[in-house]
C-alpha positions in Angstrom: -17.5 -27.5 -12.5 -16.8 -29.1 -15.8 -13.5 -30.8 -16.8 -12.5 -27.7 -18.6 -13.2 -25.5 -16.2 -10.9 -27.5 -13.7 -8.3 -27.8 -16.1 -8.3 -24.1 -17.1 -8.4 -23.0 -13.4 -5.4 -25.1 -13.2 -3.6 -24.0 -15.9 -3.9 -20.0 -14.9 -3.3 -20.6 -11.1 0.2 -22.4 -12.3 0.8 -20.1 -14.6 0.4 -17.3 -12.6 2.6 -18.8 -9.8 5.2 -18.9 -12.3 5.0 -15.5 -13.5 4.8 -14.2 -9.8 8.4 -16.5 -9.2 9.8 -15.1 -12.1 8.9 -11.3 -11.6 9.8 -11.5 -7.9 13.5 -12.6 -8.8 13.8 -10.3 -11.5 12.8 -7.5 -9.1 15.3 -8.7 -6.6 18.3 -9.2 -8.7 17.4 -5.8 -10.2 17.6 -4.4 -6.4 20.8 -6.0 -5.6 22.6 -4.9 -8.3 21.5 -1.4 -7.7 22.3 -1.7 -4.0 24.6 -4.5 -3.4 27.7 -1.4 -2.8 25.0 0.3 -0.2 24.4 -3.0 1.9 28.7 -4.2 1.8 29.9 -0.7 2.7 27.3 -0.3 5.7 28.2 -3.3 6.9 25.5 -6.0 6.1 26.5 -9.6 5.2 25.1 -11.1 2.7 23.9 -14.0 4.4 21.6 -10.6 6.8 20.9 -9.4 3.2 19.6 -12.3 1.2 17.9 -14.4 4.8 16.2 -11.6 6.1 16.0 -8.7 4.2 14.7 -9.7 0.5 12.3 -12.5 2.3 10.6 -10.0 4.3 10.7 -7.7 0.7 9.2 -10.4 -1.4 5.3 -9.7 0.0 5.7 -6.4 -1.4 7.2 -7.0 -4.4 4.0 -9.5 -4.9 1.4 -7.2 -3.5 2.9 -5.2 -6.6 3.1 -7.2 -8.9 0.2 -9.7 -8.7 -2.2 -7.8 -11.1 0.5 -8.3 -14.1 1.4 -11.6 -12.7 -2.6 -12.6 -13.7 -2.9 -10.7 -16.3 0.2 -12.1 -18.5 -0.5 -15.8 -16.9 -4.5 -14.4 -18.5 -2.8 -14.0 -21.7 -1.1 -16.9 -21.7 -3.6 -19.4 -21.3 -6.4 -17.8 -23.1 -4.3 -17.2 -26.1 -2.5 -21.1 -26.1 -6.1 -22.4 -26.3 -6.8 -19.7 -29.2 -3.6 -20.8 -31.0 -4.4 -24.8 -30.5 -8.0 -24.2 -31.8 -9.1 -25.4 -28.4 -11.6 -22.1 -27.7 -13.2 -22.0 -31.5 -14.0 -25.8 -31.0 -15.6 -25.1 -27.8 -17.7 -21.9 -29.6 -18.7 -23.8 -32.3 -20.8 -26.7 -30.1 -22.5 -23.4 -28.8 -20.5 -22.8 -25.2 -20.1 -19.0 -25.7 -17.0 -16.3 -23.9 -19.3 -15.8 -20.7 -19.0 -19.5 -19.8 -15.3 -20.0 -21.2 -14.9 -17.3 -18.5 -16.1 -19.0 -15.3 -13.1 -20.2 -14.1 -11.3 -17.1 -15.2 -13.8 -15.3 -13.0 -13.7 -17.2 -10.2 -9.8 -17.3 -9.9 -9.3 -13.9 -9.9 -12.2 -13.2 -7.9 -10.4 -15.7 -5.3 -6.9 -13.8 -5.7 -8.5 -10.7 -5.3 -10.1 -11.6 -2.1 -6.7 -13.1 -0.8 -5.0 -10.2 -2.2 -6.8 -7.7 0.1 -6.5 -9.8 2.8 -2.4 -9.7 2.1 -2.6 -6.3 1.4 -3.7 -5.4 4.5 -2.3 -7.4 7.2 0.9 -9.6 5.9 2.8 -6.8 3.9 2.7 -4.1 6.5 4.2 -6.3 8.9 6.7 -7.5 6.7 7.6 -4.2 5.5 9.1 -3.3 9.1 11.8 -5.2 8.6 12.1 -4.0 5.2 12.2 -0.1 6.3 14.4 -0.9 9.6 17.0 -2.4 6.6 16.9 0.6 4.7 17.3 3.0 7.4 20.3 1.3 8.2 22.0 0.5 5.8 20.8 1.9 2.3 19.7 5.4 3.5 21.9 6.0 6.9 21.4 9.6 6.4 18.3 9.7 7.7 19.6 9.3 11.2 20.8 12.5 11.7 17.4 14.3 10.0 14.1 15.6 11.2 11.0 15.3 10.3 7.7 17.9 10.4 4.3 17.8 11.1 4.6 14.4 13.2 1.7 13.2 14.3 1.5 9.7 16.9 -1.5 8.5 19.0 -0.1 8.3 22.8 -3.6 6.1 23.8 -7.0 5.5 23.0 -8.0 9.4 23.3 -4.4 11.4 23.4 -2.6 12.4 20.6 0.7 14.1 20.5 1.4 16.4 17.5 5.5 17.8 16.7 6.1 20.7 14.4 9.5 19.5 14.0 11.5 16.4 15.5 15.1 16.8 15.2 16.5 12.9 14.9 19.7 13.2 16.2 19.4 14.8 19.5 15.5 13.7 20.5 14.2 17.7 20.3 10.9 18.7 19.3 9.6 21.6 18.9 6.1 23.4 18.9 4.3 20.8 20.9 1.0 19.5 21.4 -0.5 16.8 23.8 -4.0 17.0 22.9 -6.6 14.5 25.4 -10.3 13.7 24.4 -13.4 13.0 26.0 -14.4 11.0 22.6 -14.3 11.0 19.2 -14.6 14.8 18.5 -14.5 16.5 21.9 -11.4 17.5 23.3 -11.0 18.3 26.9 -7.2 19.6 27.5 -4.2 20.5 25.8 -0.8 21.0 26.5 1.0 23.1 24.7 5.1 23.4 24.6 7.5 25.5 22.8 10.0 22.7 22.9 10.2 18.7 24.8 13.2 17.2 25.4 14.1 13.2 25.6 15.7 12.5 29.2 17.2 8.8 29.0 17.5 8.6 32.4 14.7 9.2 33.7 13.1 7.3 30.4 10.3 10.6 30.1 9.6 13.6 27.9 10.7 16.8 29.3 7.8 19.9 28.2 9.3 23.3 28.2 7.7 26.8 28.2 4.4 24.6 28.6 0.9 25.9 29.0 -2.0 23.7 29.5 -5.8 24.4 28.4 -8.6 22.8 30.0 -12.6 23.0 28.4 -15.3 22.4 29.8 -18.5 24.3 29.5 -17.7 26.2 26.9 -15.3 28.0 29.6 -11.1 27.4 28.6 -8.8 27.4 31.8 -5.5 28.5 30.7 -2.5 27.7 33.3 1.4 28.1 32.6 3.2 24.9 33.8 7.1 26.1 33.2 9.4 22.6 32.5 7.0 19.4 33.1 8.2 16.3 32.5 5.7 14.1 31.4 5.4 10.1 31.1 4.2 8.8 27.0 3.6 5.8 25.1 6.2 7.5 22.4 9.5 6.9 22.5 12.2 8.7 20.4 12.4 5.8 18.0 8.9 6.8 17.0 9.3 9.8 16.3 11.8 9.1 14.3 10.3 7.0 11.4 10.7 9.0 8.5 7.0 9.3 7.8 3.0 8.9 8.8 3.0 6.2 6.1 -0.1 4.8 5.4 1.2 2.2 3.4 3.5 0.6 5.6 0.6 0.4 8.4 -2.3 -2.9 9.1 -5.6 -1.7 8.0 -6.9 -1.4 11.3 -3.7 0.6 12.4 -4.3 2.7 9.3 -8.2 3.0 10.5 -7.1 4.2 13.5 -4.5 6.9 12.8 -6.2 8.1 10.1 -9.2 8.8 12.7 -6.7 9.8 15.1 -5.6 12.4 12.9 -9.2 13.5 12.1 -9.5 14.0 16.2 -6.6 16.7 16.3 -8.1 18.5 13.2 -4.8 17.8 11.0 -4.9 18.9 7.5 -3.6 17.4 4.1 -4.6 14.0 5.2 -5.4 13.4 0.8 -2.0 11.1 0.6 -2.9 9.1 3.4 -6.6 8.3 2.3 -5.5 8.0 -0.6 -3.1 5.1 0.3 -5.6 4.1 3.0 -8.5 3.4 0.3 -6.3 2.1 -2.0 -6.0 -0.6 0.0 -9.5 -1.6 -0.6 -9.0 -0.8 -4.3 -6.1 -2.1 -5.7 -6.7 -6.0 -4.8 -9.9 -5.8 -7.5 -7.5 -5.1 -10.2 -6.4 -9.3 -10.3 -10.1 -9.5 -11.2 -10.6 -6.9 -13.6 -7.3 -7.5 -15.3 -8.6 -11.2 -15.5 -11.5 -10.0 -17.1 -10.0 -8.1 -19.4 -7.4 -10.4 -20.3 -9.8 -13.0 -21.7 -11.4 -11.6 -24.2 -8.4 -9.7 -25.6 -6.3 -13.0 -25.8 -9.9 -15.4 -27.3 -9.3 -13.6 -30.8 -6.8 -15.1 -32.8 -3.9 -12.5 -34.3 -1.3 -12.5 -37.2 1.8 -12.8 -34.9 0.7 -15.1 -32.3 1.7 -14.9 -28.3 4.0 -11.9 -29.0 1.3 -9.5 -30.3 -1.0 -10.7 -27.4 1.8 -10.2 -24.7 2.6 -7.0 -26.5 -0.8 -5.7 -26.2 -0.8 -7.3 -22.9 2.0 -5.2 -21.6 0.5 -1.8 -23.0 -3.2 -2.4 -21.2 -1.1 -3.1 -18.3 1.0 0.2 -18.4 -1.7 2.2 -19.2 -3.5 0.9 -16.1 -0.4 1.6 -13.8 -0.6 5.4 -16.0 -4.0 6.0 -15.2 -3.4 5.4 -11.3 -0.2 7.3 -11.0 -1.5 10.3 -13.0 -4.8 10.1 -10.9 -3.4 10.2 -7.1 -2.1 13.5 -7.5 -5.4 15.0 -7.3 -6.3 13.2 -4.2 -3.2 14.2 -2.7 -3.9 18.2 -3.0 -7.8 17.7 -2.7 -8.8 18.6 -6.0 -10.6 15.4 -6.0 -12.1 13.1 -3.1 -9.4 10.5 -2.6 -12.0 7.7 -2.2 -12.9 8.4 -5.8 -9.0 8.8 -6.8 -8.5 5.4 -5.0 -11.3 3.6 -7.3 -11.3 5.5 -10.3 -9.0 3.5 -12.4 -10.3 0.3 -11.3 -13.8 1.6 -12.5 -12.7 2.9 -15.4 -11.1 -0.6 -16.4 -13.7 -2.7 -15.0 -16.0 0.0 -17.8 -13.3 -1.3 -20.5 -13.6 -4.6 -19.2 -17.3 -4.6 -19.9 -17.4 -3.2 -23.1 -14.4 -5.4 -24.3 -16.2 -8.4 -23.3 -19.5 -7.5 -25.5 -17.8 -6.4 -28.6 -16.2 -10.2 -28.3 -17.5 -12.5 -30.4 -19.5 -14.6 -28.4 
């Protein structure tokens, strides 16, 4: 690694880092003017608000914002050594866009890796507190409604599955405790028109319940009455406002979403879409990188505030083309694997074709 290429890698890592400070406080003071009323009146301090809550925000609001975080701090860099003649000096003793790229390259490639691996593990657990907040204080409402179609995993092969789930008095209705043999065989069911939360006896009460057994290829049908049964799931469970992909580890995610496989539930498309997106969006650090540089090598009448300008429109159109895209994943008109990626792919394309029609 050359002295350039150390002082370059330099330069965009700090850069970045200052970008990502900047955005992230932006983003908060933006949220606490907009909600400042909603946390005093429910009864949050500020010291609650501002030591726990936007602390355990801030790994979202990066895991959001990192792509434009690199691709400004891109900007920036390439376009100050445009401006200082430092890039044209470097062309003319033959050292062409593909090497003036390496370290580009290799720090994005690094964020992106680091970014996945953030992604998946650091935000989700940080965005508990986050949601717990929220519920309490910003959306109390939520409290006293119900949810439908809830799905949980009570253990490695037993899934429980709820119509409806009324929050505030711990009542669900339509049902089903569904046991497996493995991945794709299922062995009993039990079925009940309503279950019931009984705090003192800390168990789920099934009523009108009928249980189904299979096994070779015969079904043993058997009507139980009021059973109280013994879960993993609690009422706080339940409760969560939604199966939300996003909010959940990758491996959680892994498993729910194969959980959910098991008990044959349909309109999964929001949830793998959000589940493959986390595989996807941590590549757009690197493709924005790559994209950034040869936009910002070529000098323009106007200086930094035409690059940033054009900066900020390939960055909203990227954040178009992956908003407009998800929809068709969610209703299945598309595979949402292919929804998850297609925007990165369709950049990275740009990217490519950007980078030849460079001067190099």
């Amino acid at each position: 690694m050359t002295t350039f290429d150390r002082h370059t890698a330099a330069r965009l890592i700090k850069t970045f880092l200052l970008f990502v400070g900047a955005l992230v406080l932006f983003f908060i003071v933006l949220h606490w003017v907009e909600y400042s009323d909603d946390f005093l009146d429910g009864g949050a301090t500020v010291g609650e608000v501002f030591g726990v809550f936007y602390p355990s925000y801030i790994p979202e609001i990066v895991r959001l914002i990192s792509p434009l975080a690199i691709f400004l701090a891109t900007i920036y860099v390439t376009s100050t050594l445009a401006q200082e003649l430092q890039l044209i000096a470097l062309q003319t003793t033959g050292v062409s866009l593909y090497r003036l790229m390496m370290p580009y390259a290799a720090v994005g490639l690094v964020l992106s890796v680091g970014m996945f691996a953030f992604n998946g593990w650091v935000v989700p657990r940080a965005n508990e507190t986050v949601v717990r907040y929220e519920d309490e204080y910003l959306h109390p409402e939520r409290a006293g409604s119900g949810s439908s179609e809830v799905h949980r995993q009570n253990g490695p092969h037993s899934i429980l599955s709820v119509g409806y789930y009324n929050t505030s008095d711990s009542v669900g209705y339509e049902v089903s405790l569904q046991r497996f043999a493995d991945s794709t065989r299922m062995v009993a069911r039990l079925d009940a028109s309503r279950m019931v939360w009984v705090d003192s006896t800390r168990r789920w009460r099934f009523e009108r319940t009928v249980r189904r057994t299979f096994a070779g290829g015969a079904i043993t049908r058997t009507e139980l009455g009021s059973v109280d049964t013994t879960l993993t799931i609690y009422p706080r469970d339940l409760a969560r406002s939604a199966n939300k992909v996003e909010a959940m580890t990758l491996p959680a995610a892994r498993d729910y979403l194969a959980a959910m496989r098991r008990a044959g539930v349909s309109n999964l498309g929001r949830s793998l879409v959000a589940y493959y997106t986390k595989f996807a969006y941590p590549w757009a650090n690197l493709i924005l990188v790559l994209l950034g540089v040869p936009l910002a090598s070529v000098r323009r009448r106007g200086g930094q505030a035409v690059q940033f300008g054009i900066g900020l429109l390939v960055a909203f159109v990227y954040l178009a083309v992956q908003k407009l895209s998800a929809p068709l994943g969610y209703t299945g008109a598309a595979p949402p694997v292919l929804v998850a990626w297609l925007p990165h792919v369709v950049f990275a394309v740009v990217a490519v074709v950007v980078i030849a029609r460079t001067r190099t």
